[in-house]
Each structure stands twice: as structure tokens, then as C-alpha cells.
C-alpha positions as CSV (number, residue, x, y, z in Angstrom):
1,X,-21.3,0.6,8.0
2,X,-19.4,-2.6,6.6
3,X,-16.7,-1.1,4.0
4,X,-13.2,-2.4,2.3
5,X,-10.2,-0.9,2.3
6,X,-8.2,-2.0,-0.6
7,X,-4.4,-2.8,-0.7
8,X,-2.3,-1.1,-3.7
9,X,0.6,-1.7,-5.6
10,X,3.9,1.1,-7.2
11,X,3.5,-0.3,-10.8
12,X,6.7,2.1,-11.0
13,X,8.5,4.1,-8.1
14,X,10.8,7.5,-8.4
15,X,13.0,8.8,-5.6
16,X,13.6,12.4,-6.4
17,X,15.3,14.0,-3.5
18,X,14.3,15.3,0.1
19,X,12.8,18.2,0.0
20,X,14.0,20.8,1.9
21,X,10.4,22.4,3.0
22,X,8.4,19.3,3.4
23,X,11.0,17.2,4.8
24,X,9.7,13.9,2.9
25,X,11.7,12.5,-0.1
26,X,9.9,13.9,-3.6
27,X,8.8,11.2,-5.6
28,X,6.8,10.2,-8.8
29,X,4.9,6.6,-9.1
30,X,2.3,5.3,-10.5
31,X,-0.1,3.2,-7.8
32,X,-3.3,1.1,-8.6
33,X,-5.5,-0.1,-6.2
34,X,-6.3,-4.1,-6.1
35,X,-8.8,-6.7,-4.9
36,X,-6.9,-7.5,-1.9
37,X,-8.7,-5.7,1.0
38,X,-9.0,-5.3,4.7
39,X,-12.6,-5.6,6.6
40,X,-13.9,-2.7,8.3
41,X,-17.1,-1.9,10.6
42,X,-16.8,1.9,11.5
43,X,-20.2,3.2,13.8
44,X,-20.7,6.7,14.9
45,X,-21.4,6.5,18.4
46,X,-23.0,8.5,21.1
47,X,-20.3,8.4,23.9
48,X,-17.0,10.3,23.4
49,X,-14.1,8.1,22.8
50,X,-12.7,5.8,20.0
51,X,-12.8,1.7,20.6
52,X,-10.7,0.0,17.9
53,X,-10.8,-3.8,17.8
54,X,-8.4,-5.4,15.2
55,X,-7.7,-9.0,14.3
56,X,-4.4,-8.9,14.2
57,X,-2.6,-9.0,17.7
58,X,0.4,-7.3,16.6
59,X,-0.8,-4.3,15.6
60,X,-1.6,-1.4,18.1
61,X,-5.4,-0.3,18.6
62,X,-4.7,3.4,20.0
63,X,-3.7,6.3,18.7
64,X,-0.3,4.0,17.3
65,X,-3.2,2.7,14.7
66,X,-4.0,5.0,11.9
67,X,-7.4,4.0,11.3
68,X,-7.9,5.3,15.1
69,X,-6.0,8.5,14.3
70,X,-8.1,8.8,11.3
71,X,-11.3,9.0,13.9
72,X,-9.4,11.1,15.8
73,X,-9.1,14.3,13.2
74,X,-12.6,13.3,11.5
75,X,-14.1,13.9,14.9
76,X,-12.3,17.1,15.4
77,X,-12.5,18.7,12.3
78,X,-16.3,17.8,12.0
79,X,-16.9,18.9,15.9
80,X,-19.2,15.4,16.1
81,X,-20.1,15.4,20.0
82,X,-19.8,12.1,20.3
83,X,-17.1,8.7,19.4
84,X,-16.8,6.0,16.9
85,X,-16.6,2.2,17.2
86,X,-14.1,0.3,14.8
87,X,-13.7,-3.1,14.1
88,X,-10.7,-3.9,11.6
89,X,-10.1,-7.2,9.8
90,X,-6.9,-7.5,8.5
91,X,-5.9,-9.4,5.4
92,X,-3.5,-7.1,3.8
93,X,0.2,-7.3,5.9
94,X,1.8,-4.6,7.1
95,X,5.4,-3.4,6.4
96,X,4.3,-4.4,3.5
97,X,4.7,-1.8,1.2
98,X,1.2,-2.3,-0.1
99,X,-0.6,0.4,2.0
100,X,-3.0,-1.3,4.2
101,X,-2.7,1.0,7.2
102,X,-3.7,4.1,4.9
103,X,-6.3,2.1,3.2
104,X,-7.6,1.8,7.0
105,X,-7.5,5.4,7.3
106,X,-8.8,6.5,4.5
107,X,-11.5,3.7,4.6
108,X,-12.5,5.5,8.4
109,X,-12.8,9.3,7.1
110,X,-14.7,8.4,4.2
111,X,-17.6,6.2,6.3
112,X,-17.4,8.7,9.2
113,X,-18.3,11.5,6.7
114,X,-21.1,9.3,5.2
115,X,-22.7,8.4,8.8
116,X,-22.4,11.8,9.7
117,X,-24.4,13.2,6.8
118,X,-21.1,14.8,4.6
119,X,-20.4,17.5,7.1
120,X,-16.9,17.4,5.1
121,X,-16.3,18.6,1.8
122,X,-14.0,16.3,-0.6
123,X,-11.1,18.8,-0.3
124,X,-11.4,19.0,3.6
125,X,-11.4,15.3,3.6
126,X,-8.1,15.3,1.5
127,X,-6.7,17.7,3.7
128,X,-6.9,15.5,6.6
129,X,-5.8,12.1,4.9
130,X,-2.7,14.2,4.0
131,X,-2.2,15.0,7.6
132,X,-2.5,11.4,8.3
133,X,0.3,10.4,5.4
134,X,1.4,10.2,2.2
135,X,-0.9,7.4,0.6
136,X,-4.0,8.3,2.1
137,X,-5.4,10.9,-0.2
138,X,-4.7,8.1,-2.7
139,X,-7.0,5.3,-1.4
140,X,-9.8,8.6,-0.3
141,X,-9.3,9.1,-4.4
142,X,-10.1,5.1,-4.9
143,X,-8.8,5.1,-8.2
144,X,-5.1,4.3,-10.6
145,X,-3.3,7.5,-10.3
146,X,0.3,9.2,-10.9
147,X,1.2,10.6,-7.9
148,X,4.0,13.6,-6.7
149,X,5.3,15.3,-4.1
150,X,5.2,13.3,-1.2
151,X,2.8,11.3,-2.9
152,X,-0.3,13.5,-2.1
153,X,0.0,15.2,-5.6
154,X,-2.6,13.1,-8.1
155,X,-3.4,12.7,-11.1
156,X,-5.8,9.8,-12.4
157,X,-3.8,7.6,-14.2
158,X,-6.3,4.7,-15.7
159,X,-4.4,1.5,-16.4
160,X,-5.4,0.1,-20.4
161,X,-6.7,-3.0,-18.8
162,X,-6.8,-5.1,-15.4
163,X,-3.4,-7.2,-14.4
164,X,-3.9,-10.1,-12.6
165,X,-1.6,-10.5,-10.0
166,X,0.2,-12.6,-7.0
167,X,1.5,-11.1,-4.1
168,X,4.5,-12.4,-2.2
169,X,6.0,-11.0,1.1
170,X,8.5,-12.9,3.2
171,X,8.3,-13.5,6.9
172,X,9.5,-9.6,8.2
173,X,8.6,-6.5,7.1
174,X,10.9,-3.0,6.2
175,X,10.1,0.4,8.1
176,X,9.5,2.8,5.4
177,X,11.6,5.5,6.8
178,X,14.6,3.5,6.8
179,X,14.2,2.3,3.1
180,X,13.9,6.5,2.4
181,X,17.2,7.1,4.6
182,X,19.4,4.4,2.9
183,X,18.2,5.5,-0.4
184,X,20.8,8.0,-0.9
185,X,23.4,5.8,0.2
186,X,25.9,4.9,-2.3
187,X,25.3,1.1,-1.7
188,X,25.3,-0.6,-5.3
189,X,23.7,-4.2,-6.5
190,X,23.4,-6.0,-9.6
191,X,22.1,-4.2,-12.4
192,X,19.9,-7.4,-13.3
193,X,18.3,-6.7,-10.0
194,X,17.2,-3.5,-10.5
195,X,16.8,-3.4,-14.3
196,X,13.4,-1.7,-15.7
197,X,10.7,-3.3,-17.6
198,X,7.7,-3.2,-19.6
199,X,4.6,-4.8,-20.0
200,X,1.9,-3.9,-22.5
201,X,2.8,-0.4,-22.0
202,X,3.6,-0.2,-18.7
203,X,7.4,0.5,-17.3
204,X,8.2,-0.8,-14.6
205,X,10.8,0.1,-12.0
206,X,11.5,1.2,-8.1
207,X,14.3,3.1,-6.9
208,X,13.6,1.8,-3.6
209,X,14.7,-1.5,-4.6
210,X,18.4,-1.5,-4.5
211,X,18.5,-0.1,-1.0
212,X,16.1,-2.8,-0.1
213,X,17.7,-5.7,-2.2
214,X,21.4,-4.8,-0.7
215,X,20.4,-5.3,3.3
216,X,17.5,-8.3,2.2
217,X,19.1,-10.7,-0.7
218,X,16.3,-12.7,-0.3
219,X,14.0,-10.3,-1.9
220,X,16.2,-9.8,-5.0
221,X,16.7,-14.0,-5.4
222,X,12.8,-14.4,-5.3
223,X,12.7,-11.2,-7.6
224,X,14.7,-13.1,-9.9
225,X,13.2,-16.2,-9.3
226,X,9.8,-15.1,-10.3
227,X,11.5,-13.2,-13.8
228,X,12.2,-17.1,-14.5
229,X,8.8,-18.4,-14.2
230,X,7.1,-19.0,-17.8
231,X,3.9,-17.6,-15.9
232,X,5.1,-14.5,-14.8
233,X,5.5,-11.7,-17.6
234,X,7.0,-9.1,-15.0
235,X,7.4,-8.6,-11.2
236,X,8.7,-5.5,-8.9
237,X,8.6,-4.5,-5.2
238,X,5.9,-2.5,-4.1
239,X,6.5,0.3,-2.8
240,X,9.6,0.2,0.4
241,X,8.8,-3.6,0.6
242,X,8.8,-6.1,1.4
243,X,6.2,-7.3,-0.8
244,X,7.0,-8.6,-4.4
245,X,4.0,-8.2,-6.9
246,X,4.5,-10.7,-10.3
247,X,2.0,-9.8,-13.5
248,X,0.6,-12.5,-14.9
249,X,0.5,-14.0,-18.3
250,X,-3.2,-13.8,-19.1
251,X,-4.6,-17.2,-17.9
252,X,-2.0,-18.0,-16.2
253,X,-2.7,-20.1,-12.5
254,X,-1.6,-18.0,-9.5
255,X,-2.0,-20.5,-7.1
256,X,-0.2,-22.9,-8.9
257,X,2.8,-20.4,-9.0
258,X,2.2,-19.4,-4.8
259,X,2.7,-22.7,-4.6
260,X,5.9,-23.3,-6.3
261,X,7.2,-20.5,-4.4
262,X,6.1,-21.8,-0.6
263,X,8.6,-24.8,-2.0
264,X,10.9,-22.3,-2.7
265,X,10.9,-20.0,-0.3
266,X,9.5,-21.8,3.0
267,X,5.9,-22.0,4.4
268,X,6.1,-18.8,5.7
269,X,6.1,-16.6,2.5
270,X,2.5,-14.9,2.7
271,X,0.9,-15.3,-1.2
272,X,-2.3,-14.0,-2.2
273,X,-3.6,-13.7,-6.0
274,X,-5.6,-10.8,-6.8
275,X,-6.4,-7.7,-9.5
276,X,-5.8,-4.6,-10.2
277,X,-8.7,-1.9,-10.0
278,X,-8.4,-0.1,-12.8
């Protein structure tokens, strides 16, 4: 079974506090899936045992790889006698902040249940994304949603029309865990950094930000940068980074505007123009 696993983007980010019985920081954001999408081929097979293949050579294809995790509990939890076979084409980055590794995971329960004959029920199949992390039970969902708690808690949240968007990430990614940890740090910024806004009736804003902006300047100049742009009608971080996400102007060229930013920023800034999935 060829399916894809879709990237997503924080349209707006809360940090709450840590929660004393969970351990994980409470939050509140609003999170859209988009175009942008890994590749995967997920098989049932007879023999016990999970074979991961993955285009990208820096990332792990054992039980350090969610997508083999994912197999992992489906197979348990569904008492399947035998394996699976997965083969994983990455196009979204990682350390990212736009999800791909859950998309991956999500993407595996969902076709394992599907090959297996639905020997899950939704709400078993949630249960187990949780287990796996925060954004999973988003991307099992598949739709725009507020999400609370740890991110597990959601609502569908529609957005009034599609956003056409380009993605930027720099050359090195940020560990989620840390951007949680330095959140409560006292560390201040610019307030132009940071600042909310709105967008045909969307606010937009993450508290991850000036934790992220204060240890990487670089993300808050090409923040900035992209605010100047006549194209761009709003831009944010997604998620703990290190990815920056500009809305278009309706019309507007994103490759023209990836472009000016390679000048910009060097040949190594990873662009890619996409839209949201309402």
C-alpha cells in the first residue's frame, strides 16, 4: 500500500506550563496539515520482523525511527502473527518542526490497520499514536485542528480558506525537548521578533520562538526578512523549529521568493512551496 504522510504547520503556538502528572509542557495551537508529504510503501508480511528502508541516510531505520515503532505497537496491539515491510521516502526535513516523523507514524498505523482488515477501532488506534507522541493522533485525525494538552486533545478546527505557503529551514535542525526546557528561561529578545499577527482572521504567534530566536539569530533575521517582502502577508516558526512558514499574498510566486532567499541566506536553506489542507 503506497500512502503520504503529510507535513504540518503551528498557524499559532501556546506554552502553558509543565504539567505536573503528564510531565510534557500543556499547550494550545492550532496545526493544519499541508501538501508537503513524505512517500511511504507499508506491506504486511508473513515473517516476524520489521524491515525499514529510508531514503535519507541520516535517519535511523530501527526501533530509533518512529514509523518502525509505529509497526512495532500496531503489531502488538493487533496480535498480527507475522511483520511488516516499510519503505520511507523522505521529502519533509526533520528537526524541522513540521512533524514528518509523526506523519510517518501515523501514516504506518493507519495502512497496517487497512491491510489487516480494521482489526483496530479509531479510538484504539488513537490510543497508540498517543503512545508514540504528541502529534501523531493529529496527522491519524488528517484534518486542521486546535489541539491541548500535550497536543493529543483535538478539536477540528477548519481554516476559512487554503494558504499558500513556502517553507524555509536552514541548514541544522533544533531538538524539541530542548526548545520546551529553555522555554521557561527568562532569556528575552526583541519584541519585533516575537510580535503577533493576523491574517484574514487568523492570529498568529509561537511562544517557542523567543527561546529559539535568542540561541539561533539567524532564524529571527530571516523571520524579519521575509515580514519585508511585498509577497509575504505573514510568516512564523512552526512549531520548535527550525522551519519558517511565510503566507502568501494570493498569486503571489513562491519560487521567485525561495529564490531571493537562497541569495539571502546561502544555497543551503531547504525551500519548498506548498498548501495548506484545510
Amino acid at each position: 500500500m503506497q500512502v503520504r504522510a503529510p507535513a504540518k504547520i503551528n498557524l499559532n503556538l501556546r506554552v502553558l506550563a509543565r504539567n505536573p502528572v503528564t510531565g510534557f509542557h500543556d499547550i494550545e495551537t492550532w496545526m493544519t496539515p499541508v501538501t508537503l508529504a513524505d512517500e511511504l510503501r507499508v506491506e504486511l508480511t508473513r515473517t516476524p520482523g520489521i524491515q525499514l528502508t529510508c531514503s535519507d541516510p541520516d535517519l535511523q531505520t530501527d526501533s530509533g525511527n518512529l514509523a518502525w515503532r509505529a509497526a512495532e505497537i500496531f503489531l502488538e496491539a493487533a496480535e498480527h502473527p507475522g511483520g511488516a515491510k516499510i519503505e520511507l521516502h523522505k521529502n519533509i526535513p526533520h528537526g524541522a518542526g513540521l512533524g514528518g516523523g509523526s506523519s510517518d507514524a501515523a501514516a504506518v498505523l493507519t495502512s497496517l490497520n487497512v491491510a489487516s482488515g480494521h482489526p483496530l477501532p479509531s479510538d484504539q488506534l488513537l490510543q497508540l499514536a498517543a503512545q508514540l507522541g504528541s502529534d501523531v493522533p493529529f496527522f491519524i485525525e488528517g484534518q486542521a485542528a486546535l489541539a491541548k494538552g500535550r497536543g493529543e486533545q483535538l478539536s477540528p478546527h477548519p481554516l476559512p480558506h487554503a494558504l499558500d505557503l513556502l517553507l524555509l529551514k536552514p541548514p541544522f535542525g533544533i531538538e524539541t525537548a530542548w526548545a520546551y526546557r529553555q522555554w521557561g528561561t527568562a532569556v528575552t529578545v526583541p519584541q519585533r521578533w516575537i510580535e503577533a499577527q493576523e491574517y484574514a482572521g487568523i492570529k498568529l504567534g509561537n511562544d517557542l520562538e523567543r527561546p529559539v530566536f535568542a540561541k539561533h539569530l539567524v532564524l529571527a533575521v530571516m523571520k524579519e526578512w521575509l515580514l519585508q517582502q511585498s509577497t509575504v502577508a505573514a510568516a512564523a516558526m512552526s512549531g520548535s523549529g527550525s522551519s519558517l512558514f511565510a503566507i502568501l499574498h494570493q498569486g503571489a510566486p513562491a519560487d521567485q521568493l525561495a529564490e531571493a532567499a537562497r541569495r539571502a541566506f546561502g544555497s543551503s536553506l531547504w525551500t519548498a512551496s506548498c498548501r495548506t489542507l484545510r
